[in-house]
C-alpha positions as a Python dict, from the first residue, in 0.01 Angstrom:
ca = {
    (1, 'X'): (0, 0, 0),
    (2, 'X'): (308, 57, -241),
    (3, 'X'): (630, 215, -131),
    (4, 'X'): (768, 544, -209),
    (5, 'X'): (1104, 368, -390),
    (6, 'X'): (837, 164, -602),
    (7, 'X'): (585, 498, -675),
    (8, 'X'): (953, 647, -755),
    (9, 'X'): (1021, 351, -1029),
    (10, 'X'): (756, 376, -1197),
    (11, 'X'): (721, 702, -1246),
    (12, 'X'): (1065, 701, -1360),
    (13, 'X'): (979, 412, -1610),
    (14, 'X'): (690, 570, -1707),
    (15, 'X'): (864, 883, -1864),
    (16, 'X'): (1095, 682, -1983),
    (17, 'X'): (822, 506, -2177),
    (18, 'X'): (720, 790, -2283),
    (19, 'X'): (1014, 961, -2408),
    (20, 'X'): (1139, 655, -2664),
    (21, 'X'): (822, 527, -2714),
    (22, 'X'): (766, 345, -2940),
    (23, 'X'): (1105, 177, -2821),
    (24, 'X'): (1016, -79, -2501),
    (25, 'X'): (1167, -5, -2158),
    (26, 'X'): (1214, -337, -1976),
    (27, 'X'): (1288, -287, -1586),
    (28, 'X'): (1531, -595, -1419),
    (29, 'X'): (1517, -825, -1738),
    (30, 'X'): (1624, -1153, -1592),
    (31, 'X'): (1719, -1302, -1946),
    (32, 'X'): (1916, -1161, -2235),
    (33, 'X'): (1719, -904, -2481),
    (34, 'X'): (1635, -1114, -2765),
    (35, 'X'): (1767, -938, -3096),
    (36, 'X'): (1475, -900, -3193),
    (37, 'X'): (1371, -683, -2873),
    (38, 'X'): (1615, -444, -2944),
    (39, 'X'): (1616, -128, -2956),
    (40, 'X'): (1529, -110, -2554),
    (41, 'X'): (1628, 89, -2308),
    (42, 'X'): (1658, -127, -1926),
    (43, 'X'): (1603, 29, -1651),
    (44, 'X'): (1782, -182, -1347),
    (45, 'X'): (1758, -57, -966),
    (46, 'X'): (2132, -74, -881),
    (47, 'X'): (2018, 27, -499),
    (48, 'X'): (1850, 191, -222),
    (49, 'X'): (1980, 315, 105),
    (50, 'X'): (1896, 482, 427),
    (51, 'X'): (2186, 769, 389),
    (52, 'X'): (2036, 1006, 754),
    (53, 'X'): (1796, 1006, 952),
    (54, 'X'): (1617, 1333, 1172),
    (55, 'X'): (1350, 1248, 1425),
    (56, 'X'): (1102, 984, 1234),
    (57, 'X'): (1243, 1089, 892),
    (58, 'X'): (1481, 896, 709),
    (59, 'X'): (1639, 1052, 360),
    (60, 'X'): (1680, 766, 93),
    (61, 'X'): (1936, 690, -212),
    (62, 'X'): (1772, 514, -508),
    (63, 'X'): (2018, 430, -754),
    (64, 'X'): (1925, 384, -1110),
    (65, 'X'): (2110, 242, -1392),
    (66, 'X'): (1942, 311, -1760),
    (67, 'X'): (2075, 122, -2023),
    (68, 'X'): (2057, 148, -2383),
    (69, 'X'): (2078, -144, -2619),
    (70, 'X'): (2079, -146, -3013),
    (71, 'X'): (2211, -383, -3271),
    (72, 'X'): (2247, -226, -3583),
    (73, 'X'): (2541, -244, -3828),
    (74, 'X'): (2515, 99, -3917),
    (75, 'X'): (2569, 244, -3627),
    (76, 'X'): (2455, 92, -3321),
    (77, 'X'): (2641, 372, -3096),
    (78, 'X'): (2379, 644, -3203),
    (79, 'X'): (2091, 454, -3095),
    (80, 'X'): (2173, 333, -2801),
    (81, 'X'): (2313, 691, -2761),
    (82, 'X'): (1961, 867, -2872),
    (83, 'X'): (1750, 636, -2608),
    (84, 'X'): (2002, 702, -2346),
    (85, 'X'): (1951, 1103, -2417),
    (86, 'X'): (1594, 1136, -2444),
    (87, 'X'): (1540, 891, -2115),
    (88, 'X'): (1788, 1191, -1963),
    (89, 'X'): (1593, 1456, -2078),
    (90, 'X'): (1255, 1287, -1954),
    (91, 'X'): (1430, 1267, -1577),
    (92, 'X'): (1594, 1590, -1535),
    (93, 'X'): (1299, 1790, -1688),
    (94, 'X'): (1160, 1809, -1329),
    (95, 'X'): (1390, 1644, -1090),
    (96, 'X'): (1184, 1592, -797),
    (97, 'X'): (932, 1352, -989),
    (98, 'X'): (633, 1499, -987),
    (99, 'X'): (721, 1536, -599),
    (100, 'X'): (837, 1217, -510),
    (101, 'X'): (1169, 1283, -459),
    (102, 'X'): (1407, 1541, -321),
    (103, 'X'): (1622, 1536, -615),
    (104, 'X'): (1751, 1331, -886),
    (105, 'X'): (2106, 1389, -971),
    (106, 'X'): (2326, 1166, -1290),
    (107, 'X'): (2643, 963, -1150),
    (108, 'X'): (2914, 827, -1292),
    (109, 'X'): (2853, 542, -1534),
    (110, 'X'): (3098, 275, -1589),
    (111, 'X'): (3146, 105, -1928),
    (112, 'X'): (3242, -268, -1871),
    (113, 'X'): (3218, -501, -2208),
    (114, 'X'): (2922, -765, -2152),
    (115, 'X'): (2977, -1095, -2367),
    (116, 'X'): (2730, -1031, -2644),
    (117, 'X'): (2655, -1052, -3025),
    (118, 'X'): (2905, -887, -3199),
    (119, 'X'): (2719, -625, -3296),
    (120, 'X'): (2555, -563, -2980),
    (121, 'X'): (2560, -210, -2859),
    (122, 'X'): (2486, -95, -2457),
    (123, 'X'): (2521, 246, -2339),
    (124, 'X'): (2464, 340, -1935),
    (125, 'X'): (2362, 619, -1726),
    (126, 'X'): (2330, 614, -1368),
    (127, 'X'): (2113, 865, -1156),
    (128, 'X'): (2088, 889, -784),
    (129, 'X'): (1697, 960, -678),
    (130, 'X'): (1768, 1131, -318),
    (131, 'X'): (1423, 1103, -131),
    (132, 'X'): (1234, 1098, 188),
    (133, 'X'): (996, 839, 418),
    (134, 'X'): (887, 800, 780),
    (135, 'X'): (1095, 597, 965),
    (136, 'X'): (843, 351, 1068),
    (137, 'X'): (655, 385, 715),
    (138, 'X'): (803, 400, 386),
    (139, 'X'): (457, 431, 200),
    (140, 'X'): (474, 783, 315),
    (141, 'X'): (668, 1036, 183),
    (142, 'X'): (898, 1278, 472),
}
């Protein structure tokens, strides 16, 4: 049995994956991206909460943070920029996730400087995955 969150995750990895490959999406690294990992795009699950609930169905918040990482001296910006897009254009090109979810909707992304190499580059997006499950089961969709 796998939950609806995870099914959601992976297919949201997956076309990820697919939209920088050959680039390497990493989801919850636990250590730093060695330099010579990068470019990668990280996909980290921020959250997931039970927002209402009708009768045995209870609507969900994923939230997703995507994150972009480059090093490069010429300019690092642009391609952690150009992973961030084309991750963005893999989501949104059918926002219920090949009917997984409800919706999935981009949220504000803050910017906060990480200690790093110098020339260390990370861009974030956030996007809120609004979906359903049973109550009692969330390996089934609502």
């Amino acid at each position: 049995m796998i939950s609806v969150r995870e099914r959601l995750i992976r297919e949201a990895m997956a076309r990820c994956q697919t939209a920088v490959a050959p680039v390497r999406v990493l989801r919850q690294p636990t250590t730093a991206i060695p330099r010579e990992q990068t470019p990668a795009l990280v996909l980290l699950v921020e959250s997931d909460a039970p927002v209402k609930r009708s009768n045995d169905r209870l609507e969900r918040e994923l939230v997703l943070r995507l994150i972009g990482h480059a090093r490069d001296f010429d300019d690092g910006y642009v391609v952690a920029d150009d992973l961030v897009c084309k991750a963005h254009a893999a989501l949104l090109a059918d926002p219920t996730l090949g009917g997984l979810a409800l919706a999935i909707t981009e949220a504000e992304a803050d910017y906060q400087a990480e200690d790093a190499d110098m020339d260390a580059i990370a861009i974030p997006a956030v996007y809120r995955i609004t979906y359903r499950t049973l109550v009692s089961d969330i390996t089934q969709g609502g």
